[in-house]
C-alpha positions in Angstrom: -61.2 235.2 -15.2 -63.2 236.6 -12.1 -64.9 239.9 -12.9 -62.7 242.9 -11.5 -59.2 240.7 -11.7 -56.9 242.2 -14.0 -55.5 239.5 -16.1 -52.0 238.1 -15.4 -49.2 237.7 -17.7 -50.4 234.6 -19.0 -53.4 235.8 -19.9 -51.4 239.0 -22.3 -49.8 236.3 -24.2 -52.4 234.3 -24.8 -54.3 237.6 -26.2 -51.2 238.3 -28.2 -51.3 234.5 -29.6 -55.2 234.6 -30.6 -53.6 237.7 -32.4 -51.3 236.3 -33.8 -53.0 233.0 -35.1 -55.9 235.3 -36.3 -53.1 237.2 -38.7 -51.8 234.1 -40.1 -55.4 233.2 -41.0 -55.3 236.6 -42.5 -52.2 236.0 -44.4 -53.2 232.6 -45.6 -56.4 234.0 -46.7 -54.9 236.7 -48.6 -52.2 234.2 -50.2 -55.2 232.4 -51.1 -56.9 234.3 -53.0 -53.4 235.9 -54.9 -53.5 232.2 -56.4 -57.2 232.4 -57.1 -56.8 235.7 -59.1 -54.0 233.7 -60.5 -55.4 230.9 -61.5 -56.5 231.8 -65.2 -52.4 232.7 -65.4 -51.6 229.2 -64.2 -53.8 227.0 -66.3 -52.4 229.2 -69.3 -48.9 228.5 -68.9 -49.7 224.7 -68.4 -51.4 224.8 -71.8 -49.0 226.0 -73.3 -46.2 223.6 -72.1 -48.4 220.6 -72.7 -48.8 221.9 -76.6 -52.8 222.3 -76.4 -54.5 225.1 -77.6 -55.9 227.8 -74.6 -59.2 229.6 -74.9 -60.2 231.9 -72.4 -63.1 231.3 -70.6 -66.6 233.3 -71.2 -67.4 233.8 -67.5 -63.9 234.4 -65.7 -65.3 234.7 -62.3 -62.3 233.6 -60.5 -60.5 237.1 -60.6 -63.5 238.4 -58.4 -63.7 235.8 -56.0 -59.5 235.8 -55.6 -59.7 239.9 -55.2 -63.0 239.1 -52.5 -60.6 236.6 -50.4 -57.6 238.9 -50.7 -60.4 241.9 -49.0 -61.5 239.7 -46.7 -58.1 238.0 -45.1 -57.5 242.2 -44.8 -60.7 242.7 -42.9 -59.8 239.8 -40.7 -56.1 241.6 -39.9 -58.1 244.8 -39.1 -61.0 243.6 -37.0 -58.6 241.2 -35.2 -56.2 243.9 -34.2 -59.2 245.4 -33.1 -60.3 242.3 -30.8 -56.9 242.3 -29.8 -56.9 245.8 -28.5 -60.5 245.5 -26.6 -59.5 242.7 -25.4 -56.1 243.9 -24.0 -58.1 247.3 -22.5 -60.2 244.4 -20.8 -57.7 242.3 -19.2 -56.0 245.4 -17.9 -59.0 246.8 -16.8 -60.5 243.7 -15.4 -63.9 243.4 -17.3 -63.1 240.8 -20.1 -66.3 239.5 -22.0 -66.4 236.8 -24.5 -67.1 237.6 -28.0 -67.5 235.1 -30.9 -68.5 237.9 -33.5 -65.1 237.9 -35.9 -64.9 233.5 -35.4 -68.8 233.6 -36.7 -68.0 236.1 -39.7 -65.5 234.2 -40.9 -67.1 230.8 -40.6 -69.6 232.9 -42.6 -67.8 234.1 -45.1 -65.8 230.4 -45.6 -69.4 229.1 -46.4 -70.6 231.4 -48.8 -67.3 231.8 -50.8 -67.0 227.8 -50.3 -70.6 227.4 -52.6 -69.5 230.3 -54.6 -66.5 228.5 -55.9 -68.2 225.2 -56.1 -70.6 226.7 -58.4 -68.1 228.1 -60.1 -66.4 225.0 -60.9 -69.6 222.8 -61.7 -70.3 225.9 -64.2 -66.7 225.4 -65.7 -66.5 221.3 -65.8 -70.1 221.5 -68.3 
């Protein structure tokens, strides 16, 4: 979009559907990490149906990295109503700018709870 042009109707919905996407990452992320937390719970049960005996493990790390998740698909709804808003104040205004910020925090974020959790489950297979 030209600098000065307010932004046309097609450009309002396709703020609204970054938005959107962005809250079903949120969700999905939150979701995620619900079964993380939930996890233990699950592996539990499945003992117990299959007969074998269930010992609790010594370094349960997965109820921390589940609650992290849930915190940060929250984070991601907030800051992405945020974008939504700046960038809706822009296209009305005429002055949109490009920002990658919340896209690199996330791709972030996926990384380090990505080696987290595989060094969680190297940890748990010895």
């Amino acid at each position: 979009m030209e600098q000065g042009k307010q932004g046309g109707p097609n450009d309002h919905l396709a703020n609204e559907r970054t938005f959107l996407a962005w809250i079903r990452t949120a969700v999905g992320m939150m979701a995620f990490g619900f079964v993380v937390v939930k996890f233990t719970l699950f592996i539990k049960q499945i003992s117990l149906a299959l007969g074998k005996p269930y010992s609790i493990p010594t370094h349960g790390y997965s109820g921390i990295a589940g609650i992290i998740i849930v915190i940060a698909g929250m984070l991601i709804a907030v800051f992405s109503y945020k974008r939504y808003l700046t960038v809706k104040k822009e296209l009305e205004t005429g002055s949109y700018h490009h920002t990658s910020g919340l896209i690199t925090l996330l791709t972030y974020f996926i990384v380090l709870m990505s080696i987290f959790l595989i060094i969680y489950l190297i940890n748990s297979i010895s």
